[in-house]
C-alpha positions as CSV (number, residue, x, y, z in Angstrom):
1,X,0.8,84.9,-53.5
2,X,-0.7,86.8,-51.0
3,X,-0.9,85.6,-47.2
4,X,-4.2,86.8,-46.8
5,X,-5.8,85.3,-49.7
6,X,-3.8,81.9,-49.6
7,X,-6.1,78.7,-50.9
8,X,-3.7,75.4,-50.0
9,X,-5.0,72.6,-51.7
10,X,-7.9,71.1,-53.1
11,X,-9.5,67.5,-52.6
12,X,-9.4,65.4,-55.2
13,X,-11.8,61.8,-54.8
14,X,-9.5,58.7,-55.4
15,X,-11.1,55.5,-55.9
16,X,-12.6,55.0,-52.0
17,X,-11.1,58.2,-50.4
18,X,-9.9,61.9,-51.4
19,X,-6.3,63.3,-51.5
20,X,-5.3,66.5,-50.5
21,X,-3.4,68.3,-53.6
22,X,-1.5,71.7,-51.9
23,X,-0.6,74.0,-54.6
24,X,3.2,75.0,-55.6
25,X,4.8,77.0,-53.3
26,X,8.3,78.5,-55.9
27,X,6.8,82.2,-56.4
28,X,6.5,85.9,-54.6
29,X,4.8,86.0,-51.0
30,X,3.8,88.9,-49.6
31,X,1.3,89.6,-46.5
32,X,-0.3,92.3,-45.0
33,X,-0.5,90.8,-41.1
34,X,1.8,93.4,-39.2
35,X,2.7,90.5,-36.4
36,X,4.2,88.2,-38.9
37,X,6.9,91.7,-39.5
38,X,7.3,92.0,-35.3
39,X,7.8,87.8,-35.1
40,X,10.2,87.9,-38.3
41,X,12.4,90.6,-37.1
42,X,12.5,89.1,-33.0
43,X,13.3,85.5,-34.8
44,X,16.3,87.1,-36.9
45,X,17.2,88.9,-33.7
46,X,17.2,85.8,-31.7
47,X,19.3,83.9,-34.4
48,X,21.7,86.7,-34.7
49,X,22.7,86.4,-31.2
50,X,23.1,82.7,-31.4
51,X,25.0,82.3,-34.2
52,X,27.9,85.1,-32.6
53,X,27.8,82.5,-29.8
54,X,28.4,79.7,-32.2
55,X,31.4,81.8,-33.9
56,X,33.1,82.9,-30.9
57,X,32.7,79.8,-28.3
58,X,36.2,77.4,-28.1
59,X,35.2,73.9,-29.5
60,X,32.2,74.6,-30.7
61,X,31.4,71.8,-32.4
62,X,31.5,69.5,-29.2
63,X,28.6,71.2,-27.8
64,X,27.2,71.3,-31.7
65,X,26.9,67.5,-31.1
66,X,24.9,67.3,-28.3
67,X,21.9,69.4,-29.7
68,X,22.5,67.1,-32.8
69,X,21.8,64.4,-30.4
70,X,19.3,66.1,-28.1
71,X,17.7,66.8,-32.0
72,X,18.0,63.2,-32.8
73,X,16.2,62.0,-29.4
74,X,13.3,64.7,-29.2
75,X,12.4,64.3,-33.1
76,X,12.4,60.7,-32.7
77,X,10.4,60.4,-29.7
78,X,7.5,62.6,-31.3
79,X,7.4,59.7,-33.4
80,X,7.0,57.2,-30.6
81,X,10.5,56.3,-29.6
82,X,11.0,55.9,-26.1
83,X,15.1,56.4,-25.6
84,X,16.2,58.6,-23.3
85,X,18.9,61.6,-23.6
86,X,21.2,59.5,-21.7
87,X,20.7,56.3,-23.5
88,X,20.8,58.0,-26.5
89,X,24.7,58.9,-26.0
90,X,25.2,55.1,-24.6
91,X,26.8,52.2,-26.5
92,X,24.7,49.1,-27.7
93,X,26.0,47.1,-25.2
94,X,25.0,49.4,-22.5
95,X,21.2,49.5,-23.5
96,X,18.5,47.2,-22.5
97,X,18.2,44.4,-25.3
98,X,14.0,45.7,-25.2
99,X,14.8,49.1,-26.0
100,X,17.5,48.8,-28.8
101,X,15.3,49.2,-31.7
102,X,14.9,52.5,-30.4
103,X,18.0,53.5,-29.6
104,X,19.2,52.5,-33.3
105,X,16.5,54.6,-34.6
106,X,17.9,57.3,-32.5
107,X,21.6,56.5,-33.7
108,X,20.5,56.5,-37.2
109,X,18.8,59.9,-37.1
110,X,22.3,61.1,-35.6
111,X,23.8,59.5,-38.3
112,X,21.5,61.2,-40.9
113,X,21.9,64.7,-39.7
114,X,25.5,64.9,-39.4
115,X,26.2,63.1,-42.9
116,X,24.0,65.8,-43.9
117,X,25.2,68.9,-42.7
118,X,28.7,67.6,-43.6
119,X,27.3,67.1,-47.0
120,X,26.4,70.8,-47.2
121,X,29.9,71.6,-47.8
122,X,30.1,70.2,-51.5
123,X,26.3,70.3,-52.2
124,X,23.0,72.5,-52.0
125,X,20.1,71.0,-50.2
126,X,18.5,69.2,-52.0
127,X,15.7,66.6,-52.7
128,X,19.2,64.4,-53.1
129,X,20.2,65.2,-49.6
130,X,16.9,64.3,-48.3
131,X,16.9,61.3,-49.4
132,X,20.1,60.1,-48.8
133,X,19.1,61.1,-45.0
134,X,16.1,59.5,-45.3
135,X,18.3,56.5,-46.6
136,X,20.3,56.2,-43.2
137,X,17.4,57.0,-41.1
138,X,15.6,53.6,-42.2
139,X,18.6,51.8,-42.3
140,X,17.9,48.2,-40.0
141,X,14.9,49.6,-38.5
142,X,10.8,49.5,-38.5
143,X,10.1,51.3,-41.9
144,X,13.0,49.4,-44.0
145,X,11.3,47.8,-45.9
146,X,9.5,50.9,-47.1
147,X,11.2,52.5,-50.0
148,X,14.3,53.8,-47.9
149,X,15.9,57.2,-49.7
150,X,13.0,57.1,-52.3
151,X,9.9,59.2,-53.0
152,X,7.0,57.0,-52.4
153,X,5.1,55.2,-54.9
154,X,1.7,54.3,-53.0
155,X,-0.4,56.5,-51.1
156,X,0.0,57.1,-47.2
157,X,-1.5,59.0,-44.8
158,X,-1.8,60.3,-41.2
159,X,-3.8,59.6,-38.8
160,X,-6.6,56.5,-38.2
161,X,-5.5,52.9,-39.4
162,X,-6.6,53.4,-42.8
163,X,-7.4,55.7,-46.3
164,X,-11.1,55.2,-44.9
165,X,-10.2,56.6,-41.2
166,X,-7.4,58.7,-42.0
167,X,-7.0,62.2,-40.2
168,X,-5.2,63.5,-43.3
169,X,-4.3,62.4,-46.5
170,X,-1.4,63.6,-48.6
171,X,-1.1,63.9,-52.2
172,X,-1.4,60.8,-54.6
173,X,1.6,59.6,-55.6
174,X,2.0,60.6,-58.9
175,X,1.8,64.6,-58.1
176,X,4.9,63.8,-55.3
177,X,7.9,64.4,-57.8
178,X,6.3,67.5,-59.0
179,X,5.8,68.7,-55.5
180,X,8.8,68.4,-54.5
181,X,10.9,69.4,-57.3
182,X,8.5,73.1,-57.2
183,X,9.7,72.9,-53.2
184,X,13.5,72.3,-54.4
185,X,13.0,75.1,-57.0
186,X,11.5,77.2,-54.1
187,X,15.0,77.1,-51.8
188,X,17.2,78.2,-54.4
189,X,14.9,80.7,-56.2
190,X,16.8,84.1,-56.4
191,X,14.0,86.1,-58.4
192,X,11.9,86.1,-55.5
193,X,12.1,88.4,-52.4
194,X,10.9,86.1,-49.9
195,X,12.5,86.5,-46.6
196,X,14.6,83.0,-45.1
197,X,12.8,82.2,-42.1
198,X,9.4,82.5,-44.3
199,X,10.7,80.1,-46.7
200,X,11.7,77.5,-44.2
201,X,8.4,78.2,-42.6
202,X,6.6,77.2,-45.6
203,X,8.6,74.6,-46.5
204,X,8.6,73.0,-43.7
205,X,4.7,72.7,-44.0
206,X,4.5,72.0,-47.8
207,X,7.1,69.1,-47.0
208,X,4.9,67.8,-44.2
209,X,2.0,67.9,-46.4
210,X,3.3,66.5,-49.2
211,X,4.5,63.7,-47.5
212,X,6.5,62.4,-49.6
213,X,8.0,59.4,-48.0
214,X,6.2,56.6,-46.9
215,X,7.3,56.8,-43.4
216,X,10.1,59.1,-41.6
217,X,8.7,62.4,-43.1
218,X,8.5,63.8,-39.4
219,X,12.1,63.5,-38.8
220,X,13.1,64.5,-41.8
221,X,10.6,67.2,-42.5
222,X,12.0,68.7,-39.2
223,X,15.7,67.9,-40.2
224,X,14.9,70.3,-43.3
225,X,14.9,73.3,-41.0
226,X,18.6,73.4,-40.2
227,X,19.6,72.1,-43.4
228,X,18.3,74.9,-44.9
229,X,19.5,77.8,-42.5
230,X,22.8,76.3,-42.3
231,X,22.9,76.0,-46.5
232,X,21.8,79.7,-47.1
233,X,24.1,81.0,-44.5
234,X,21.4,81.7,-41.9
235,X,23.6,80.3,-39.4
236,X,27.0,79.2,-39.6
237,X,26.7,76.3,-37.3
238,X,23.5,73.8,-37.2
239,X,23.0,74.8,-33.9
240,X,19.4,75.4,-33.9
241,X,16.4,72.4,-34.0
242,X,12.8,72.9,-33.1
243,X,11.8,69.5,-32.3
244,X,11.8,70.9,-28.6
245,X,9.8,73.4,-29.7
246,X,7.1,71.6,-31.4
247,X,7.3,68.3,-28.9
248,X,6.4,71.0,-26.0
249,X,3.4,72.6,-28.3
250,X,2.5,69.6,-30.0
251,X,-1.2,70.0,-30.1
252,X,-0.7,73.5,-31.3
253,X,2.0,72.4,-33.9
254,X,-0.1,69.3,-35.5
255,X,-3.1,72.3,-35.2
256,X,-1.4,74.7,-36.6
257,X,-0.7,72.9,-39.7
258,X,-3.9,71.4,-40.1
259,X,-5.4,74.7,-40.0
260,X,-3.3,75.7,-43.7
261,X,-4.6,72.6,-45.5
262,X,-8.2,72.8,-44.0
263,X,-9.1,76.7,-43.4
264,X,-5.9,78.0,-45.7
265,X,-5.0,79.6,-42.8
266,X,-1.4,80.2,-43.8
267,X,-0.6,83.1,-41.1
268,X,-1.4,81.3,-38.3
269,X,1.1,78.7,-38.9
270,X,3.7,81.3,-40.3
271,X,3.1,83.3,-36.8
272,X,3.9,79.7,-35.0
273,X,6.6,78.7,-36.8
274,X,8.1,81.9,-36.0
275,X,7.8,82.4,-32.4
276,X,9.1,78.7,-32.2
277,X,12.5,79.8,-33.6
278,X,12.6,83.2,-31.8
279,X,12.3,81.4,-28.9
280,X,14.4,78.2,-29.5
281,X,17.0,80.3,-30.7
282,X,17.1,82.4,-27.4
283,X,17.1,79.2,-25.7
284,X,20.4,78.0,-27.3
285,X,22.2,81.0,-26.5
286,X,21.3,80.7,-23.2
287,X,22.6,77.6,-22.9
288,X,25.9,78.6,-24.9
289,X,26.2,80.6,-21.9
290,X,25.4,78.3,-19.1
291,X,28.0,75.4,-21.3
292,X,30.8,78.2,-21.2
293,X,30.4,79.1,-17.4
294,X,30.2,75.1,-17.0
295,X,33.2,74.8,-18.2
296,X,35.2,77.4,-16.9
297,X,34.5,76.1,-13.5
298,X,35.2,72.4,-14.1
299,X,38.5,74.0,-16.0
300,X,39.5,75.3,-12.6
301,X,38.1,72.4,-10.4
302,X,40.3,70.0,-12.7
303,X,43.4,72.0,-11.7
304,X,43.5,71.4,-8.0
305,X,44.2,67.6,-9.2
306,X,47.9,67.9,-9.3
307,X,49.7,65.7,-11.2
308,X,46.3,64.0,-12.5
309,X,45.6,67.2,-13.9
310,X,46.7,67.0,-17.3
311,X,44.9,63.4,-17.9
312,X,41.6,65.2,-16.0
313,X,41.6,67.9,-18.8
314,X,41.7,65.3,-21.6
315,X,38.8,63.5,-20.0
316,X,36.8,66.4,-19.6
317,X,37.5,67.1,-23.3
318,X,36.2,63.6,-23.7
319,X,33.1,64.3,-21.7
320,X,31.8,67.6,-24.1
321,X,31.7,65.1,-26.4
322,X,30.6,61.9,-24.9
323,X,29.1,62.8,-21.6
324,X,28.7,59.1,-20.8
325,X,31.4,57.2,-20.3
326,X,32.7,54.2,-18.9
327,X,36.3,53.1,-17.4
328,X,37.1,51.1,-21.0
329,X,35.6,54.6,-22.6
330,X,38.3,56.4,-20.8
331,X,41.4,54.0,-21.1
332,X,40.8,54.0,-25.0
333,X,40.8,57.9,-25.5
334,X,43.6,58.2,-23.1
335,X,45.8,55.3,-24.3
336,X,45.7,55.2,-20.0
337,X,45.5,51.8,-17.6
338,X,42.5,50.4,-16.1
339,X,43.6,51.4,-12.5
340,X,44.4,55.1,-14.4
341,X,40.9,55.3,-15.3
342,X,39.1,54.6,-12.5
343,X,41.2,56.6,-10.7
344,X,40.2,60.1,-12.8
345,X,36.5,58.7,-12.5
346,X,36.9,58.8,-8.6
347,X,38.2,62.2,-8.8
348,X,35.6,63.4,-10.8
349,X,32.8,61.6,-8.5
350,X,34.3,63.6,-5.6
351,X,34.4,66.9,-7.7
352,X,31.0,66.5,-8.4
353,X,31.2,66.2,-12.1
354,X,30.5,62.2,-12.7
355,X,27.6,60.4,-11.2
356,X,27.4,56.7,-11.8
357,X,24.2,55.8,-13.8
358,X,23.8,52.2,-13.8
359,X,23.8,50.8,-10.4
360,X,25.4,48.1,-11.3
361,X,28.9,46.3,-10.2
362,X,29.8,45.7,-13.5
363,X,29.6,47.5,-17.1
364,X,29.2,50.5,-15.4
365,X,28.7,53.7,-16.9
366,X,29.1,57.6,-15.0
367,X,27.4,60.4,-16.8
368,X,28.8,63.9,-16.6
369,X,25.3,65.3,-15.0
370,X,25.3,69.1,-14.5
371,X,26.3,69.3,-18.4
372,X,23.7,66.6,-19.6
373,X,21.1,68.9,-17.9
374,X,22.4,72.0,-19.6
375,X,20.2,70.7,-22.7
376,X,17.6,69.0,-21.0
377,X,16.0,71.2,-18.9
């Protein structure tokens, strides 16, 4: 299929609306367009130089959490979630009973990505793996009653508050399981040339428009991404998510895929997709670097502590991890006193590396700033 001459879909009238059927995507690509060659090669550039950051940085899967969580938190709030970074890495108990339905959507997604990169070890991605994220994403939350870790069965779509004012919508439900088993075939296809980053580029769209869930296929359709880089060997650590990407450019993103399904404009959204990983994956290893200076510093600063020293290592150890904390956060991991804890979080007050986030007497929690920023800003 060439680029150039890509048709997406066709319409097909329902009983009171019309459903948009994309065509297979499991055969040859090939395009003419020159920029898509000069964004392919800059993107595998970009991911080349992140992934020999994630091989060679100490502990790497500490900082691998936090974009998991940064992930978790930016996807989500695309969808209307309104949980901050910080809240995002606090307990239950710490969170405002008004805002814990989305902070447990938050944790799930967490809990959905790393039960699926860890799954990666034993299987290929998969329609399976999908749905058992999708599974954990709905679990306890708004959309669990709607066929959690199963294809849907009904029609959706996006967009207005019904099939009559809908924006888009997706196939009927009985082409889904075809869809997606052609988009399954389509990642594991070796008698195909067909670069990596443009198969996750298209799949990511032809997962999006099939829709195949009845709600979550954002997350999930985002989640794909990694799951697939990480799979094929792209990169050996899931340290790259475009939710940042496309939360920044969202007009452009929702555009850029409207544009395939309505003017079968495949290129542009190929061209997007791959300047948003050129440039996401530049912006991870730039904050690889910023996390290793970080920490050489704090390292050091953690040193002049004397005989507190040893203790202040573990905690910063701690902090990589879970960068906030509280006083009963620290005795636990520690196996340390109440009076010992509080004592290493006045020490890392004064060195600058704790700042207290509550404002409150009690049930305090201190969040470990400067590094929280790192992936924020």
């Amino acid at each position: 299929m060439k680029f150039e001459t890509f048709q997406a879909g066709v319409l097909r009238q329902r009983y009171q609306y019309k459903s948009f059927e994309p065509v297979p995507v499991n055969h040859e690509w090939v395009w003419e367009d020159a920029t898509i060659n000069a964004l392919l090669e800059a993107a595998n550039r970009a991911l080349g130089e992140l992934n020999a950051f994630s091989l060679i940085v100490p502990d790497i899967d500490l900082f691998i959490e936090m974009h998991v969580v940064k992930e978790a938190q930016t996807s989500s709030r695309i969808e209307g979630t309104q949980t901050g970074f910080d809240e995002a890495l606090m307990s239950e108990e710490q969170i405002q009973p008004e805002k814990r339905d989305d902070w447990r959507e938050v944790r799930n997604y967490i809990d959905a990505v790393n039960t699926a990169i860890a799954e990666l070890k034993t299987l290929p991605l998969s329609n399976r793996l999908l749905k058992q994220a999708h599974e954990i994403l709905m679990r306890g939350v708004r959309g669990e009653h709607k066929q959690p870790g199963e294809f849907r069965t009904s029609q959706n779509w996006i967009g207005g508050s019904s099939l009559t004012d809908a924006v888009f919508i997706p196939p009927h439900p009985d082409g889904v399981p075809d869809l997606m088993s052609d988009l399954e075939a389509f990642w594991h296809n070796e008698a195909i040339v067909v670069p990596h980053l443009i198969r996750v580029a298209i799949s990511h769209y032809q997962f999006e428009t099939v829709h195949p869930f009845l709600d979550g296929n954002g997350r999930i359709g985002r989640l794909l991404i990694p799951l697939y880089l990480v799979s094929h060997g792209v990169l050996a650590k899931p340290s790259l998510y475009l939710s940042d990407f496309f939360e920044r450019n969202r007009a452009s993103y929702y555009d850029a895929l409207m544009r395939v399904r309505v003017s079968n404009d495949l290129i542009h959204w190929v061209r997007f997709f791959l300047q948003g990983m050129a440039e996401t994956a530049t912006k991870g290893r730039e904050v690889f670097q910023q996390v290793l200076a970080l920490r050489t510093e704090a390292e050091h600063a953690v040193l002049g502590l004397g005989k507190r020293a040893a203790n202040a290592r573990q905690v910063l150890n701690l902090l990589y991890r879970k960068p906030v904390v509280s006083a009963a956060d620290i005795e636990k991991a520690l196996s340390v006193s109440t009076p010992t804890a509080n004592a290493l979080i006045r020490d890392f007050e004064k060195l600058g590396m704790l700042l207290e986030i509550t404002g409150q007497q009690r049930g305090r929690a201190y969040a470990f700033d400067r590094y929280l920023r790192l992936f924020v800003s």
